[in-house]
N, C-alpha and C positions, 0 to 999 in steps of 0.2 A: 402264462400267468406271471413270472419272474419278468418276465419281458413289460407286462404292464404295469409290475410294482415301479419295475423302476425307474419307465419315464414316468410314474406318477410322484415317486420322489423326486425326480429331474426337478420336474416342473415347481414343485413344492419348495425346494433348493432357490431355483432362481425366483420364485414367488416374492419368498421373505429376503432374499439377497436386495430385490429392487427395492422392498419396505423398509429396510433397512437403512438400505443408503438414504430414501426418499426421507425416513425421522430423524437421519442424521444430516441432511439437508436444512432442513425446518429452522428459520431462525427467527421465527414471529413473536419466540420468547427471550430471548435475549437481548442483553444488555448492549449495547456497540458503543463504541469512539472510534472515533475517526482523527489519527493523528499524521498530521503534515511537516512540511517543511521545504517553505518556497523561497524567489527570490524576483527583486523586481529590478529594474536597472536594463541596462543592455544584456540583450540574449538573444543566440543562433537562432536566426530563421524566424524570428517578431519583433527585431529592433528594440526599440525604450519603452520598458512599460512597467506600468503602476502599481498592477497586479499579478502577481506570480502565477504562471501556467500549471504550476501544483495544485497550488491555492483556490484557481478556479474549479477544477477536476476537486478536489477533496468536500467543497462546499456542496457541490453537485451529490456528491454520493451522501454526505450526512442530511442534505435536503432529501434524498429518494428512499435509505435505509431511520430517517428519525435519530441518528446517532448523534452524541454530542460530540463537537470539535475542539482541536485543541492544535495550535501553532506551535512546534518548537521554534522557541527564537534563542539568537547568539546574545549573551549575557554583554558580551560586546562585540560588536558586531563592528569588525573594520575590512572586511568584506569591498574590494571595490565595485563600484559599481559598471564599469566598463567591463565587455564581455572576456579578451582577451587576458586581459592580469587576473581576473578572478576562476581564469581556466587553470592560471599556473600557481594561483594558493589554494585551488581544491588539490592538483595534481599532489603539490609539494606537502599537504597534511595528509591526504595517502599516503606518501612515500613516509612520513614519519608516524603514521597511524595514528595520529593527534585525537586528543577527547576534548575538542573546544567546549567551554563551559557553560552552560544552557541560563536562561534566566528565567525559569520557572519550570513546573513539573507539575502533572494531572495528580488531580485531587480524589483521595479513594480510586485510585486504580486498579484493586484492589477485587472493587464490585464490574469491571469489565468481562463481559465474558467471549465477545469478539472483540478486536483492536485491527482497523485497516492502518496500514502505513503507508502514507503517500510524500514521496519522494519524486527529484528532477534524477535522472542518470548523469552521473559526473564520471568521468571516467571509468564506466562499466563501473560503478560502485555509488550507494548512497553516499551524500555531506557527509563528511565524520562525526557531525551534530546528533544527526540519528544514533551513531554506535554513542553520544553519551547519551541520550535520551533512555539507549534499549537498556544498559548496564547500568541506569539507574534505577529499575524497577522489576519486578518479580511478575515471571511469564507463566510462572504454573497451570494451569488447568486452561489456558488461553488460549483460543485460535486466531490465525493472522491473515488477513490477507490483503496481499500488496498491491500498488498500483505505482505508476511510473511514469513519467514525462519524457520528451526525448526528442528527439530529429533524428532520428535512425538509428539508435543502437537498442530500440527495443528494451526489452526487461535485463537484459545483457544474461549474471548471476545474481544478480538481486534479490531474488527469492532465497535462493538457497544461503546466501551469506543472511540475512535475515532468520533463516531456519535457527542457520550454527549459533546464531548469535544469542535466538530468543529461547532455543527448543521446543517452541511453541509447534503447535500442530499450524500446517500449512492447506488456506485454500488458493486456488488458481489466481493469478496475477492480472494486472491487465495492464498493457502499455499502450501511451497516447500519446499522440505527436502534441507536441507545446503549437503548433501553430493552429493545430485545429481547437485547442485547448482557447486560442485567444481568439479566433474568429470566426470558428462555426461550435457557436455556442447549441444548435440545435443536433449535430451530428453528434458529441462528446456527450449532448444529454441522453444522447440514443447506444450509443456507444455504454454507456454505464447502466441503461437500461439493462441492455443485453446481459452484460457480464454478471450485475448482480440478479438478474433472472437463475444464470448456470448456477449461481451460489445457493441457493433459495431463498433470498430475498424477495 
């Protein structure tokens, strides 16, 4: 009889364990944005282009999630456009931890109750632009979840410096290469499928 009770708790345990997670999956009531920060110019692995590989990926996902978008952009922006010198003004405002100054900020941010952040990987770390974006604004009760551009260093810690940064509660990341970003526009549609599927989107 003990023996029955207690795979019938077992089961009971892991019952409401899945229900659980599955309502805290659920995001058909929430609020989203979808906040980026691209670049267009020369870039590794797609040449000269118009539209930033972020930029496309972020659109894609506020198109499939209904969320409104929002670009951070540099308040001034002297940023070069050649791939190589603007490797070494990202590297060089890493090394000084710079808070470049943004020219706008989301409106009622306030009422957000997810926030994706989509970001290119510059040095195994987002633009500094994002760390002024994140410290200008209140993460309280927020969940986040990141996405990534890249030509091979993947999500690198971007999550997790994201985590420190926002204290927000964290879901699963997704990285995408920028060239598929810019030429198999049906694969990255498939691609963000998938991943906001794991979210519960």
């Amino acid at each position: 009889m003990n023996k029955i009770l207690s795979a019938f708790f077992i089961s009971l345990t892991i019952f409401m364990g899945f229900n659980a997670k599955a309502k805290e999956m659920d995001m058909s009531n929430k609020k989203v944005l979808v906040v980026y920060f691209s670049k267009t110019g020369e870039q590794y692995g797609v040449g000269n282009i118009t539209e930033g590989n972020t930029a496309i990926i972020a659109k894609m996902v506020a198109e499939q999630t209904g969320a409104d978008l929002f670009e951070i952009k540099l308040k001034n922006d002297t940023y070069p456009v050649e791939y190589k010198p603007l490797t070494e003004v990202a590297l060089s405002e890493k090394k000084a931890n710079a808070r470049p100054g943004i020219a706008d900020d989301v409106e009622n941010f306030a009422n957000y109750d997810v926030v994706f952040i989509g970001t290119p990987n510059w040095w195994a770390d987002m633009p500094m632009a994002l760390y002024t974006f994140i410290e200008s604004n209140d993460w309280s009760g927020k969940t986040v979840a990141p996405f990534v551009t890249h030509e091979g260093s993947g999500l690198s810690s971007i999550p997790s410096k994201i985590k420190a940064a926002t204290g927000a509660k964290m879901l699963d990341g997704m990285a995408i290469y920028g060239h598929v970003a810019q030429n198999d526009r049906e694969q990255s549609k498939a691609e963000i499928t998938n991943w906001l599927k794991k979210l519960g989107f």
